[in-house]
mmCIF file of the N, C-alpha and C atoms, coordinates in Angstrom:
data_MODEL
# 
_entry.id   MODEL 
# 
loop_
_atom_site.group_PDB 
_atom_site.id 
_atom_site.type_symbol 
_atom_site.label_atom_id 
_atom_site.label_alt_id 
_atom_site.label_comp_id 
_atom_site.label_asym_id 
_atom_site.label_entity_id 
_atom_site.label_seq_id 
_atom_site.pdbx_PDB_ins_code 
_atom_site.Cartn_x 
_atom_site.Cartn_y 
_atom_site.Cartn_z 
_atom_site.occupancy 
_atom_site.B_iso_or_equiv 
_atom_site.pdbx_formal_charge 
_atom_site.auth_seq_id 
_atom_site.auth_comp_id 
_atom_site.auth_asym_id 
_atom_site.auth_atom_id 
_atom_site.pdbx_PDB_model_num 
ATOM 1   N N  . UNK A 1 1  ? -217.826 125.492 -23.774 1.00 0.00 ? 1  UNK A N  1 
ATOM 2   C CA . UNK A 1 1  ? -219.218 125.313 -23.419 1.00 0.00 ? 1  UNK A CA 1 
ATOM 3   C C  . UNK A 1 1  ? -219.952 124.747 -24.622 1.00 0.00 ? 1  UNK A C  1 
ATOM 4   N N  . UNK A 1 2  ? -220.966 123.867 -24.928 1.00 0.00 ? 2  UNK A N  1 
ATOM 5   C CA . UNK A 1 2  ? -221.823 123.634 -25.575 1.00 0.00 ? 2  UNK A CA 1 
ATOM 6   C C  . UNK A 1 2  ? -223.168 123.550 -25.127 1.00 0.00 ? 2  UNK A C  1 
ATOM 7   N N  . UNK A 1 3  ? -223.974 123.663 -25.612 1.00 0.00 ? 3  UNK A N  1 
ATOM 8   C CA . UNK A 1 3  ? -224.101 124.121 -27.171 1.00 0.00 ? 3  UNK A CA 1 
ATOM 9   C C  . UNK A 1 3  ? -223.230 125.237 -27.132 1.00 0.00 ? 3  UNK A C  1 
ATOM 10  N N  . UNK A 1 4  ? -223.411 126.027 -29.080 1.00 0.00 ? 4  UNK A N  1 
ATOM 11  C CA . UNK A 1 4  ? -223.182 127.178 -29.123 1.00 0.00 ? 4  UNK A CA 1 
ATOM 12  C C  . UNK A 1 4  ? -224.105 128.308 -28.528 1.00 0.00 ? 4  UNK A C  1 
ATOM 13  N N  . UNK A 1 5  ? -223.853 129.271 -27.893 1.00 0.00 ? 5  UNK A N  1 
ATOM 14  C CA . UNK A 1 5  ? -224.927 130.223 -27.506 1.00 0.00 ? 5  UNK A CA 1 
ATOM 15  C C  . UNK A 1 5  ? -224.822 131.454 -28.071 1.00 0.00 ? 5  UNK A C  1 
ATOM 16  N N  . UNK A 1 6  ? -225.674 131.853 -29.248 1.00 0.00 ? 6  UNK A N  1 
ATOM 17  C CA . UNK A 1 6  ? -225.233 132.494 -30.217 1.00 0.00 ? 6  UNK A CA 1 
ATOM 18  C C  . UNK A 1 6  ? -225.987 134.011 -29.902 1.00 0.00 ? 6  UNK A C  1 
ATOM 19  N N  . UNK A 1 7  ? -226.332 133.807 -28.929 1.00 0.00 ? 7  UNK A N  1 
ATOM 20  C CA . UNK A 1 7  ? -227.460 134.855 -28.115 1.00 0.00 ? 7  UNK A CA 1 
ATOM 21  C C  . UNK A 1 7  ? -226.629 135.438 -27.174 1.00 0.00 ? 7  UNK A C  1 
ATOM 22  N N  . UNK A 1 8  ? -225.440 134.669 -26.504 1.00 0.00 ? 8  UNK A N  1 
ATOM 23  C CA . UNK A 1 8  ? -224.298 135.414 -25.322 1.00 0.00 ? 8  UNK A CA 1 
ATOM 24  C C  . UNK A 1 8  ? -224.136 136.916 -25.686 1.00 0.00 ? 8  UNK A C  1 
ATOM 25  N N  . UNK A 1 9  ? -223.155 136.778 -26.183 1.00 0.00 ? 9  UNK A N  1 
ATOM 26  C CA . UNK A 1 9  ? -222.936 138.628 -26.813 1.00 0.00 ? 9  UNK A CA 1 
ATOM 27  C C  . UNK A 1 9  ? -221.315 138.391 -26.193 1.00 0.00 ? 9  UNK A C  1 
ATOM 28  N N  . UNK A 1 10 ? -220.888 139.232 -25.566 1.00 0.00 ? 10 UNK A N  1 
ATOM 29  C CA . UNK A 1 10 ? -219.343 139.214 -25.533 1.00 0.00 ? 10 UNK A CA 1 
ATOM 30  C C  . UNK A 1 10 ? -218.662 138.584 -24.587 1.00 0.00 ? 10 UNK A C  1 
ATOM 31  N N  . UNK A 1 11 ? -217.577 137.999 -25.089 1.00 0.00 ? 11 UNK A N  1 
ATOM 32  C CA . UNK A 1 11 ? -216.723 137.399 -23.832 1.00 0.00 ? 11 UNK A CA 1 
ATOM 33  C C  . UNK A 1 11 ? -216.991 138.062 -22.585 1.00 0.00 ? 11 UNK A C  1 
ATOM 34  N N  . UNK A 1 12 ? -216.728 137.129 -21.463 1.00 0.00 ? 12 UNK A N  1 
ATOM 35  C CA . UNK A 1 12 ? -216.565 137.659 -19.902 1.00 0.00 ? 12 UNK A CA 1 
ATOM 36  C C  . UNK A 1 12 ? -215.110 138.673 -19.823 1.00 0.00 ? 12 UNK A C  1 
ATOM 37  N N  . UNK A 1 13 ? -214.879 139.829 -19.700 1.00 0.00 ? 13 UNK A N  1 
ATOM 38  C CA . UNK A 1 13 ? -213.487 139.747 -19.583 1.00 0.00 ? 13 UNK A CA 1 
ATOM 39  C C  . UNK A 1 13 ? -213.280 139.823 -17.798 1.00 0.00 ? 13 UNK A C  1 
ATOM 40  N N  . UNK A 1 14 ? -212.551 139.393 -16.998 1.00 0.00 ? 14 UNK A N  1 
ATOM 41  C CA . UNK A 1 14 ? -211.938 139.256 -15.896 1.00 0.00 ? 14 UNK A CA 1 
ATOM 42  C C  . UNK A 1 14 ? -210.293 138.779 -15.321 1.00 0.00 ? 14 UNK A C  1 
ATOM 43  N N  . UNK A 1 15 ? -210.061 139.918 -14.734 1.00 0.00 ? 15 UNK A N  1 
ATOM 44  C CA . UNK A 1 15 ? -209.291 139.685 -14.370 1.00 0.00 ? 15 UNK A CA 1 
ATOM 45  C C  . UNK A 1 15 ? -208.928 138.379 -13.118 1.00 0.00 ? 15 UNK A C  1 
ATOM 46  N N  . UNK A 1 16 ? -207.919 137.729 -13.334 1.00 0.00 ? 16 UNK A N  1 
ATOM 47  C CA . UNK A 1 16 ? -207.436 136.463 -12.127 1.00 0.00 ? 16 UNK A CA 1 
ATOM 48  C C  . UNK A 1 16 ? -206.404 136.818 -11.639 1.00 0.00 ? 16 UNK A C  1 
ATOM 49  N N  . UNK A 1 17 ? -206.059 135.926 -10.474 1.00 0.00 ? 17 UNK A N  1 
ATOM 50  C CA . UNK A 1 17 ? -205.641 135.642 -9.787  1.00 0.00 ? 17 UNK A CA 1 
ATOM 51  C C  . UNK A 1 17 ? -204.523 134.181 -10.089 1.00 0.00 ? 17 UNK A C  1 
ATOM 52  N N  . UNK A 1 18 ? -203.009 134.172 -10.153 1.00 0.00 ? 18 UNK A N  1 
ATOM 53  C CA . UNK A 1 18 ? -202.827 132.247 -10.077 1.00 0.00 ? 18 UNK A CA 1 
ATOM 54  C C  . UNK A 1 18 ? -203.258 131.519 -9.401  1.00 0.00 ? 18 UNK A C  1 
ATOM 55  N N  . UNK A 1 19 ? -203.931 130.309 -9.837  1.00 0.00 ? 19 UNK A N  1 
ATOM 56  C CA . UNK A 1 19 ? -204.607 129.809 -9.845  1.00 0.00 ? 19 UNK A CA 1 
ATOM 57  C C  . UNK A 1 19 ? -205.016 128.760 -10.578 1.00 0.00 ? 19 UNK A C  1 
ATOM 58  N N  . UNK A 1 20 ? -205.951 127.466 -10.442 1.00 0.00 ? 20 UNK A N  1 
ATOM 59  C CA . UNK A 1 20 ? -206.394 126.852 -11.237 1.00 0.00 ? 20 UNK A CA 1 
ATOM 60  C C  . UNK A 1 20 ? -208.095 126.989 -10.926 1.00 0.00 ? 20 UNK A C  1 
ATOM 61  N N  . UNK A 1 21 ? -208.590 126.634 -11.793 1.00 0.00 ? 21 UNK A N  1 
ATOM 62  C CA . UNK A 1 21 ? -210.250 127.664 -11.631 1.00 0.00 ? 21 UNK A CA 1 
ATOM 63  C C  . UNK A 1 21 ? -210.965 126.812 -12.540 1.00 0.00 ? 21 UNK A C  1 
ATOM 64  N N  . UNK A 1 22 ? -212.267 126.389 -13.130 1.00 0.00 ? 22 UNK A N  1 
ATOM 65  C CA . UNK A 1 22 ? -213.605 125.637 -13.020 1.00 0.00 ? 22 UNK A CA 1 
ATOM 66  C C  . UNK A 1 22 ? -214.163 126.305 -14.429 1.00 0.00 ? 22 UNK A C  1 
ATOM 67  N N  . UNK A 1 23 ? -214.515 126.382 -15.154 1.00 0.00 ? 23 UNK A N  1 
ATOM 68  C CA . UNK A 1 23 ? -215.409 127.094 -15.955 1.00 0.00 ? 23 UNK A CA 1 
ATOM 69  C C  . UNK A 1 23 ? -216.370 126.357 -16.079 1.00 0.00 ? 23 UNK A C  1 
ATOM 70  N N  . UNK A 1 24 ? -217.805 126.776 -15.292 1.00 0.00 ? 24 UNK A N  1 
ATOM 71  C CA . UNK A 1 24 ? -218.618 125.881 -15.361 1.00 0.00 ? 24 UNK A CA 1 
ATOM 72  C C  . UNK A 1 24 ? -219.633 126.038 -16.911 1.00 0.00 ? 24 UNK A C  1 
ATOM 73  N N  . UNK A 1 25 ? -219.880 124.893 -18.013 1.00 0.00 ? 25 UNK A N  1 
ATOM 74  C CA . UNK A 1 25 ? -220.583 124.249 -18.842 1.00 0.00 ? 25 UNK A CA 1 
ATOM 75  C C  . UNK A 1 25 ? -221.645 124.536 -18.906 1.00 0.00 ? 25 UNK A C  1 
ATOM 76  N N  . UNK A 1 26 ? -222.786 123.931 -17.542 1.00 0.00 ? 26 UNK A N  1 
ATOM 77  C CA . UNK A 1 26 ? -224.186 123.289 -17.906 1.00 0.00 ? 26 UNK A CA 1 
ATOM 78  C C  . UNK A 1 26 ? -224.792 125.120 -17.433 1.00 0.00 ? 26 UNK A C  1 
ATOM 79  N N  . UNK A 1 27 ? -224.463 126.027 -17.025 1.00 0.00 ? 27 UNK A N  1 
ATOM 80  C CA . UNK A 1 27 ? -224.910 127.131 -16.394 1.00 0.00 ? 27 UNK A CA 1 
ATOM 81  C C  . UNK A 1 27 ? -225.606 126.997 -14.970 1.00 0.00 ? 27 UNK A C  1 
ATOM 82  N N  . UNK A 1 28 ? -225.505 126.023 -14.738 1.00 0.00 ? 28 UNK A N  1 
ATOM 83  C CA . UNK A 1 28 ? -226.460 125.752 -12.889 1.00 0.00 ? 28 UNK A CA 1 
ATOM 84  C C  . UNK A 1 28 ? -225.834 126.251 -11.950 1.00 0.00 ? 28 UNK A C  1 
ATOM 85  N N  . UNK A 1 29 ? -224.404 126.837 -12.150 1.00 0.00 ? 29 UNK A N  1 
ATOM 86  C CA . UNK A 1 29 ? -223.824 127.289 -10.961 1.00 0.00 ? 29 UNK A CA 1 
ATOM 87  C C  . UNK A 1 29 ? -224.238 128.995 -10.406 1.00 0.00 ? 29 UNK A C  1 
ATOM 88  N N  . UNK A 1 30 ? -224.091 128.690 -8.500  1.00 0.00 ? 30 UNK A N  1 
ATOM 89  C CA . UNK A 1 30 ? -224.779 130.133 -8.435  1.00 0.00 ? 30 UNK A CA 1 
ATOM 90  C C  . UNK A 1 30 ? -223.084 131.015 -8.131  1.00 0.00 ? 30 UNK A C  1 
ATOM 91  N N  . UNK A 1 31 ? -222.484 130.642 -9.144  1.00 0.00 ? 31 UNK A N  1 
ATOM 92  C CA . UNK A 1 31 ? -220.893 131.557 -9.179  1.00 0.00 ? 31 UNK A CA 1 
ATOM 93  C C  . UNK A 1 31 ? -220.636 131.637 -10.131 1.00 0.00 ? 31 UNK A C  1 
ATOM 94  N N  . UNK A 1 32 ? -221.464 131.823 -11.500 1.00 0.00 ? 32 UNK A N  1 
ATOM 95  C CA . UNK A 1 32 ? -220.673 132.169 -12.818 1.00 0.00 ? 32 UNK A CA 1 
ATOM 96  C C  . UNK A 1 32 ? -219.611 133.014 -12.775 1.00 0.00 ? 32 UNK A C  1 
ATOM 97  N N  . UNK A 1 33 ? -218.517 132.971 -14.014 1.00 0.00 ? 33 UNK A N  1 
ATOM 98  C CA . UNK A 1 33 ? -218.689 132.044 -14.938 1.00 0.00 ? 33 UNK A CA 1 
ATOM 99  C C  . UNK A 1 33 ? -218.117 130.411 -14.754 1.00 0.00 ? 33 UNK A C  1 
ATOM 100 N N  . UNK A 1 34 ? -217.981 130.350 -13.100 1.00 0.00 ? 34 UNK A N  1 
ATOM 101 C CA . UNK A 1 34 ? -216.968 129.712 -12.664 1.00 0.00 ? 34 UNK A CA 1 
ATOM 102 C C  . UNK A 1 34 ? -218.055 128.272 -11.799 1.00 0.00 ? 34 UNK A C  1 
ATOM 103 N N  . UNK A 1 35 ? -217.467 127.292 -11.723 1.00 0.00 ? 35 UNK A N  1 
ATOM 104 C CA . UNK A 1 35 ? -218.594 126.265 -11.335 1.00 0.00 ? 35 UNK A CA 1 
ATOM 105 C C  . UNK A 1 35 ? -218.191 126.137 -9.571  1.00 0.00 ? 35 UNK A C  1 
ATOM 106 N N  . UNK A 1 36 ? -219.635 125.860 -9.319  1.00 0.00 ? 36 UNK A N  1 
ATOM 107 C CA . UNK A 1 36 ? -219.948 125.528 -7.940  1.00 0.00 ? 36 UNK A CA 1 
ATOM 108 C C  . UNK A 1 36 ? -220.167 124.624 -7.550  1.00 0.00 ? 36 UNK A C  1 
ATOM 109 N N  . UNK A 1 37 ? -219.745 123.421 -8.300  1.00 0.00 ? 37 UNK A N  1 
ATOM 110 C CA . UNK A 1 37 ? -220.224 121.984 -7.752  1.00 0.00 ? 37 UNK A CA 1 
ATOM 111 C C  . UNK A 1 37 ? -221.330 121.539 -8.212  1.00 0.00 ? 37 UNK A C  1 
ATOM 112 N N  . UNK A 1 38 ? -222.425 122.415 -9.001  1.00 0.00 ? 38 UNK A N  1 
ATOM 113 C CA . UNK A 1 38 ? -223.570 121.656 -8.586  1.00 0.00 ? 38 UNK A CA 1 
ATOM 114 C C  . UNK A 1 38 ? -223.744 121.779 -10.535 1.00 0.00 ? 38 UNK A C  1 
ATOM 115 N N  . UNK A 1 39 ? -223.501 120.600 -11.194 1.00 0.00 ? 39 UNK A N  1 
ATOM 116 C CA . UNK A 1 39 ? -223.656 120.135 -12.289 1.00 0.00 ? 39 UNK A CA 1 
ATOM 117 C C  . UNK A 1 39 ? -224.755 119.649 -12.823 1.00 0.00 ? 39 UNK A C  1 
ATOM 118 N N  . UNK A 1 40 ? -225.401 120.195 -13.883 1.00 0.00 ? 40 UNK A N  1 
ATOM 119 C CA . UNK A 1 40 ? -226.652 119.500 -14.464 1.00 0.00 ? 40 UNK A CA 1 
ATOM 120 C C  . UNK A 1 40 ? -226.314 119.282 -15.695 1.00 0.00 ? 40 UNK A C  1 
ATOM 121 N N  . UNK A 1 41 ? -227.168 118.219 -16.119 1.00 0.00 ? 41 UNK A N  1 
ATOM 122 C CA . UNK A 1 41 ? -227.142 117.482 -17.490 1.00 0.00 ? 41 UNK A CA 1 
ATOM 123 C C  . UNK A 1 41 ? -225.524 116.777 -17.730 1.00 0.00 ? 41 UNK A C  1 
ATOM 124 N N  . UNK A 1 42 ? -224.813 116.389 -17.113 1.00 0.00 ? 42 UNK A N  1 
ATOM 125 C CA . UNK A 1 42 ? -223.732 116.091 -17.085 1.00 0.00 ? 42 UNK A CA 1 
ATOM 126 C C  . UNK A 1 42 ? -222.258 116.395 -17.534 1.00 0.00 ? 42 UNK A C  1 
ATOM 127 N N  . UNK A 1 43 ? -222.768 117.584 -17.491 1.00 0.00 ? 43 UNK A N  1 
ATOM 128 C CA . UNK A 1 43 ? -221.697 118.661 -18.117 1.00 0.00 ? 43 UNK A CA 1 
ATOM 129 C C  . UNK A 1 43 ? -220.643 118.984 -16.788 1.00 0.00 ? 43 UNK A C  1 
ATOM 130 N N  . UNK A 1 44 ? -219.488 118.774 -17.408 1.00 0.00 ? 44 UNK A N  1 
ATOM 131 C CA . UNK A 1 44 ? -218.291 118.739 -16.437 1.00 0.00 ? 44 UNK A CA 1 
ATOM 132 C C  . UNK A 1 44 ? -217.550 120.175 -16.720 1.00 0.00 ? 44 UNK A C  1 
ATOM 133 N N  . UNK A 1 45 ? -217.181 120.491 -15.818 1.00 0.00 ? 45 UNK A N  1 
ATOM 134 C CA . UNK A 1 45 ? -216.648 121.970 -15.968 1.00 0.00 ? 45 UNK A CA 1 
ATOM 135 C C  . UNK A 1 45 ? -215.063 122.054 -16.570 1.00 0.00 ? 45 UNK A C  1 
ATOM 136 N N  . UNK A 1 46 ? -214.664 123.305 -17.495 1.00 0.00 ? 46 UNK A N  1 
ATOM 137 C CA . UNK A 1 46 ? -213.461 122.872 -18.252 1.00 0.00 ? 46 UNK A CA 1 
ATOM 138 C C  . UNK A 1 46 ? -212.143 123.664 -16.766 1.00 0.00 ? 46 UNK A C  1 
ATOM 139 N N  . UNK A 1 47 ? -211.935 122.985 -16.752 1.00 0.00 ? 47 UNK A N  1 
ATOM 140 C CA . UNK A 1 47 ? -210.404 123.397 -15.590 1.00 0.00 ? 47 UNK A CA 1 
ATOM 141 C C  . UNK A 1 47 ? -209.572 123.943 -16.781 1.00 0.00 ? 47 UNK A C  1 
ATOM 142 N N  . UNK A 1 48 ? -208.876 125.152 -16.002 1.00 0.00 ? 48 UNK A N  1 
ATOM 143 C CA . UNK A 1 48 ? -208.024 125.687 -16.388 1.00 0.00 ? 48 UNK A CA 1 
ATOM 144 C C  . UNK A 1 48 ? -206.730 126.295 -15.493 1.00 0.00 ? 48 UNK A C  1 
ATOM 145 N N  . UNK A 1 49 ? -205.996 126.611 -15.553 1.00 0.00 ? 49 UNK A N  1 
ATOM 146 C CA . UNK A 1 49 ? -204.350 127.421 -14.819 1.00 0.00 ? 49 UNK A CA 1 
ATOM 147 C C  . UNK A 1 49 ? -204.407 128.737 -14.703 1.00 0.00 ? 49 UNK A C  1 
ATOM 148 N N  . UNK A 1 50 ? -204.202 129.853 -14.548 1.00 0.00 ? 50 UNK A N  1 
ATOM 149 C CA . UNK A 1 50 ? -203.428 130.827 -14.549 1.00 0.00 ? 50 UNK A CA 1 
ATOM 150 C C  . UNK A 1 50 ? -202.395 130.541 -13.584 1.00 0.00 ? 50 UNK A C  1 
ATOM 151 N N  . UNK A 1 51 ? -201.320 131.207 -14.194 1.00 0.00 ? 51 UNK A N  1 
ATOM 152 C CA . UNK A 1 51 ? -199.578 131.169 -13.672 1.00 0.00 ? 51 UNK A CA 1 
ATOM 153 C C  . UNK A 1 51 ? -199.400 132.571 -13.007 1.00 0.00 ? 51 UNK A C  1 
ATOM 154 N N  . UNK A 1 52 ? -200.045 133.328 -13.813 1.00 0.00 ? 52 UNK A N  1 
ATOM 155 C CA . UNK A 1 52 ? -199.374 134.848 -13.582 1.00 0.00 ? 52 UNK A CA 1 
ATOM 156 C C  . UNK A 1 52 ? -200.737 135.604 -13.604 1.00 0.00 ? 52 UNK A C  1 
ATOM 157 N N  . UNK A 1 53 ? -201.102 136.710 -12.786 1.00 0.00 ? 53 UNK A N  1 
ATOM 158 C CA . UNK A 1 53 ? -201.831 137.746 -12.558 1.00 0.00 ? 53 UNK A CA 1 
ATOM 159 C C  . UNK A 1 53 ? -202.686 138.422 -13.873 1.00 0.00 ? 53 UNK A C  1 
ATOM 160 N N  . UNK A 1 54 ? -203.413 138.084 -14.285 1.00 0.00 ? 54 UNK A N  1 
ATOM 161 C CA . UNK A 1 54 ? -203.666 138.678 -15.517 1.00 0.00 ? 54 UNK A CA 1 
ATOM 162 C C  . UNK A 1 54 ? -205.446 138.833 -16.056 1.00 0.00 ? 54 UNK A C  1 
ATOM 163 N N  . UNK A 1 55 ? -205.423 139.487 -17.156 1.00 0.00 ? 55 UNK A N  1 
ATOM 164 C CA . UNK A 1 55 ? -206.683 139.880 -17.558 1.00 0.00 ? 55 UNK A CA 1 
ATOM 165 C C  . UNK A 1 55 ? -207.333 138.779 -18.544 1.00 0.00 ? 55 UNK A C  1 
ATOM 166 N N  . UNK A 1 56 ? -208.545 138.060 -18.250 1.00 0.00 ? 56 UNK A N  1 
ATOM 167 C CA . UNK A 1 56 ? -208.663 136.885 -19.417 1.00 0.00 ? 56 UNK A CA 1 
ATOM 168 C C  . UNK A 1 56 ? -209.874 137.388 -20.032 1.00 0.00 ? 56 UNK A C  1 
ATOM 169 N N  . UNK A 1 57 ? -209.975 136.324 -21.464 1.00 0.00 ? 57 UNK A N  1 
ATOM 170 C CA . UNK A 1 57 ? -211.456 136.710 -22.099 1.00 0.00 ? 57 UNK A CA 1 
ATOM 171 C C  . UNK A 1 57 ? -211.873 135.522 -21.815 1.00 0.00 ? 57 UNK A C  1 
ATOM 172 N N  . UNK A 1 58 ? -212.993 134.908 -21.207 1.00 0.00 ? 58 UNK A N  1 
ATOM 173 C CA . UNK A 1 58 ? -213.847 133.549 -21.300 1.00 0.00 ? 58 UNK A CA 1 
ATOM 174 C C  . UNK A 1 58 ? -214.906 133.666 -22.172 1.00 0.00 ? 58 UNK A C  1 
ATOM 175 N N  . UNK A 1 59 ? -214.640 132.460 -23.179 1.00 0.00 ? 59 UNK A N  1 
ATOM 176 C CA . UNK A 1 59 ? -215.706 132.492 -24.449 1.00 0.00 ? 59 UNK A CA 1 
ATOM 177 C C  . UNK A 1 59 ? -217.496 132.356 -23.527 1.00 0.00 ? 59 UNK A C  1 
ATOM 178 N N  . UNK A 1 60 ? -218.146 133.148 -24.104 1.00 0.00 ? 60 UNK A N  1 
ATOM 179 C CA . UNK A 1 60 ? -219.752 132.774 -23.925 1.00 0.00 ? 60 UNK A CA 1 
ATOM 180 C C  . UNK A 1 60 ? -220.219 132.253 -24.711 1.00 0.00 ? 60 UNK A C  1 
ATOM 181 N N  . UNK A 1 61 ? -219.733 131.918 -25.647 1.00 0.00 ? 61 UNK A N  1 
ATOM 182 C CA . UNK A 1 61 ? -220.391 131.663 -27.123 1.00 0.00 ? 61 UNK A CA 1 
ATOM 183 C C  . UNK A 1 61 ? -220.836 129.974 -26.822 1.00 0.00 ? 61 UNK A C  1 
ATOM 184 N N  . UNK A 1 62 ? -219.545 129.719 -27.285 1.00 0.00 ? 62 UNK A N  1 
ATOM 185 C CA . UNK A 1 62 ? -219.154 127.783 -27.276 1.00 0.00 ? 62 UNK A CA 1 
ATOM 186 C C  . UNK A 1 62 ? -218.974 128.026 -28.257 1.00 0.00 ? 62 UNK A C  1 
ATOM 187 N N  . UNK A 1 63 ? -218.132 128.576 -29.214 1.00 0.00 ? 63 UNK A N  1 
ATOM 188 C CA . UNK A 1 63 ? -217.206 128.548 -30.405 1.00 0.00 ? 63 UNK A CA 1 
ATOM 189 C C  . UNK A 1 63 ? -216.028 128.419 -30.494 1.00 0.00 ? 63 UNK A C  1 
ATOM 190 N N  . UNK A 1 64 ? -215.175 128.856 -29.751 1.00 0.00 ? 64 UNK A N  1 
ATOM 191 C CA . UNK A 1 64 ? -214.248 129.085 -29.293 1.00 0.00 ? 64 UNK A CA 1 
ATOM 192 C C  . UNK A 1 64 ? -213.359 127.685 -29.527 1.00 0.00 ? 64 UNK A C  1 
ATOM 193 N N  . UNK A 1 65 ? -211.931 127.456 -30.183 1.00 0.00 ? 65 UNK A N  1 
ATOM 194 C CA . UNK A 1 65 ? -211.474 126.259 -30.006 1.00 0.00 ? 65 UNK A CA 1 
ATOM 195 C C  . UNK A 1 65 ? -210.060 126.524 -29.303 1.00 0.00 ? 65 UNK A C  1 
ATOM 196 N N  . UNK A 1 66 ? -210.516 127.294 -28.305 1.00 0.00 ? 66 UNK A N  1 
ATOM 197 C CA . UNK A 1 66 ? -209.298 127.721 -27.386 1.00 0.00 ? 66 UNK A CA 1 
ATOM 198 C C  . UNK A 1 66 ? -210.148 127.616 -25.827 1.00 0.00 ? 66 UNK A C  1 
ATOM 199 N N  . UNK A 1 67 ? -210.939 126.590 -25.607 1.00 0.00 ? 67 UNK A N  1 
ATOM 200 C CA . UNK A 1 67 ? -211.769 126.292 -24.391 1.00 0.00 ? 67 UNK A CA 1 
ATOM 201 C C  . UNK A 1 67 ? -210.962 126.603 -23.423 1.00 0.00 ? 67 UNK A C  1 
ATOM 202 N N  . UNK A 1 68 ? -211.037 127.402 -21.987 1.00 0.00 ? 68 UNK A N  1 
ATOM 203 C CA . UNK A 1 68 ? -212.126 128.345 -22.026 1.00 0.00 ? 68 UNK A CA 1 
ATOM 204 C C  . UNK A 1 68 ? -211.999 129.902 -22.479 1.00 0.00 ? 68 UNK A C  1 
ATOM 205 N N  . UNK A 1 69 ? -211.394 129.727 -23.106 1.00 0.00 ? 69 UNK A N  1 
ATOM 206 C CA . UNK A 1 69 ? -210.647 131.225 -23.491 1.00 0.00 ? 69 UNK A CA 1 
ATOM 207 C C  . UNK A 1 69 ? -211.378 131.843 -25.166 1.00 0.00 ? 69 UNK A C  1 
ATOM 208 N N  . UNK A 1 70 ? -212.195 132.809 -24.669 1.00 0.00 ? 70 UNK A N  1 
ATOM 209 C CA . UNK A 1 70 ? -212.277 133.322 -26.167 1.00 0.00 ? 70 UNK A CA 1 
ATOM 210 C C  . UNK A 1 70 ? -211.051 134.079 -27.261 1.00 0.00 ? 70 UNK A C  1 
ATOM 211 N N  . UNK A 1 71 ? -211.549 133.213 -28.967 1.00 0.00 ? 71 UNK A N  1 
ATOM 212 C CA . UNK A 1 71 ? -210.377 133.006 -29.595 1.00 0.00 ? 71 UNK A CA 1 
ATOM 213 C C  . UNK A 1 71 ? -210.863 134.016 -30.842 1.00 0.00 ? 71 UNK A C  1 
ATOM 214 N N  . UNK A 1 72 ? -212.250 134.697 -30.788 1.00 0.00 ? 72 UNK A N  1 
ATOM 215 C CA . UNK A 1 72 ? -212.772 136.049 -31.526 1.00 0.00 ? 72 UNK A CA 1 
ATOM 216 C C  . UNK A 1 72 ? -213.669 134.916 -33.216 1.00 0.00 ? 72 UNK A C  1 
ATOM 217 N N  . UNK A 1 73 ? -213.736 133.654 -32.896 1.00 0.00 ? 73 UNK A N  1 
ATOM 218 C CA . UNK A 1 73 ? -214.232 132.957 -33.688 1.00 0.00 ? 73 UNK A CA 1 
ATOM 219 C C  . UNK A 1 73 ? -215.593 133.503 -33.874 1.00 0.00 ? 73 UNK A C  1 
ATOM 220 N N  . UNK A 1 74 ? -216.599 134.141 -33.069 1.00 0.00 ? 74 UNK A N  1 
ATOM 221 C CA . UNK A 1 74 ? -217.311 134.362 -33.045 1.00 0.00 ? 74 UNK A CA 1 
ATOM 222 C C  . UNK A 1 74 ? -217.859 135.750 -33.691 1.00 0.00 ? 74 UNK A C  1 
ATOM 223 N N  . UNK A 1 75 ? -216.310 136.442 -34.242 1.00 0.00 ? 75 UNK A N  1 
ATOM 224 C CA . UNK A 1 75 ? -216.464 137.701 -34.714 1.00 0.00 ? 75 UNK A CA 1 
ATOM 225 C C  . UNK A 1 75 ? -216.359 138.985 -33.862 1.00 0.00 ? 75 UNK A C  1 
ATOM 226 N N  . UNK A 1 76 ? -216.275 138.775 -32.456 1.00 0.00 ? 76 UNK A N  1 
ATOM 227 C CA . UNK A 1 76 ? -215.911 139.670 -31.235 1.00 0.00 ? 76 UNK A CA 1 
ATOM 228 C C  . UNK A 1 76 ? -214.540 140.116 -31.654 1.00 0.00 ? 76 UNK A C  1 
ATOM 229 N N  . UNK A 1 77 ? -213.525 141.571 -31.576 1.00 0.00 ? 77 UNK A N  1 
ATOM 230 C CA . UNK A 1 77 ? -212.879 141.865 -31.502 1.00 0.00 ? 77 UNK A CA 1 
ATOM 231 C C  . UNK A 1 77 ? -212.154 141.917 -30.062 1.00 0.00 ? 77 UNK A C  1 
ATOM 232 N N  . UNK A 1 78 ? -211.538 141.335 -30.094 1.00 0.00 ? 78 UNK A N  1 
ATOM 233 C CA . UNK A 1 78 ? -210.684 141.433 -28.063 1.00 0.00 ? 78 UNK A CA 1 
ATOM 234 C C  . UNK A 1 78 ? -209.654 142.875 -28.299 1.00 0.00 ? 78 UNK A C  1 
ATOM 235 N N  . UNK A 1 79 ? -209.563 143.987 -27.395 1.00 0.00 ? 79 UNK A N  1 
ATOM 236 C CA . UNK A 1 79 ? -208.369 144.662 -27.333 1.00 0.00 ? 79 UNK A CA 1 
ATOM 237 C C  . UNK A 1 79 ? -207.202 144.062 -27.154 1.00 0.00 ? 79 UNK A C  1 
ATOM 238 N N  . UNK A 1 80 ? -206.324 144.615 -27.797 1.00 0.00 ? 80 UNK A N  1 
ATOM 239 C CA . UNK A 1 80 ? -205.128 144.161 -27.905 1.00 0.00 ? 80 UNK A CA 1 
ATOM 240 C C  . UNK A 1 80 ? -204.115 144.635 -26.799 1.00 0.00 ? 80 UNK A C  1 
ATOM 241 N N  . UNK A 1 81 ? -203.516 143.853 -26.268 1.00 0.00 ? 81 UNK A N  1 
ATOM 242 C CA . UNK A 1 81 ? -202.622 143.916 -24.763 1.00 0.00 ? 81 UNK A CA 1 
ATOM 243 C C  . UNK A 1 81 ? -201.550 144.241 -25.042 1.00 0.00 ? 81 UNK A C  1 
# 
């Protein structure tokens, strides 16, 4: 996501489903954190995979250089799996 949003506070954590899934950018979608089609300022949503059933962190920040996945750049501690 950009900008940085240094005001977020902690990753999303959620669990998925396999799948490939949307992380919507510009925030206009009415399905965070996930996009709905409806794009403003021309911000394209980052696509991503899950393979297998599992628990994710999605960065809120826009620090993160593991898009869309928070990578604790931000100083957040993630529990350890």
């Amino acid at each position: 996501m950009s900008p940085n949003n240094d005001d977020a506070g902690m990753p999303i954590a959620i669990t998925l489903e396999p799948g490939t899934y949307f992380r919507c950018t510009c925030g206009g979608s009415k399905n965070l954190p996930f996009c709905d089609g409806n794009h403003r300022g021309g911000n394209l949503p980052i696509r991503f995979e899950i393979e297998a059933r599992r628990k994710v962190y999605l960065c809120s920040c826009g620090k993160t250089a593991d898009q869309p996945f928070c990578d604790q750049t931000c100083g957040v501690e993630l529990p350890e799996e």
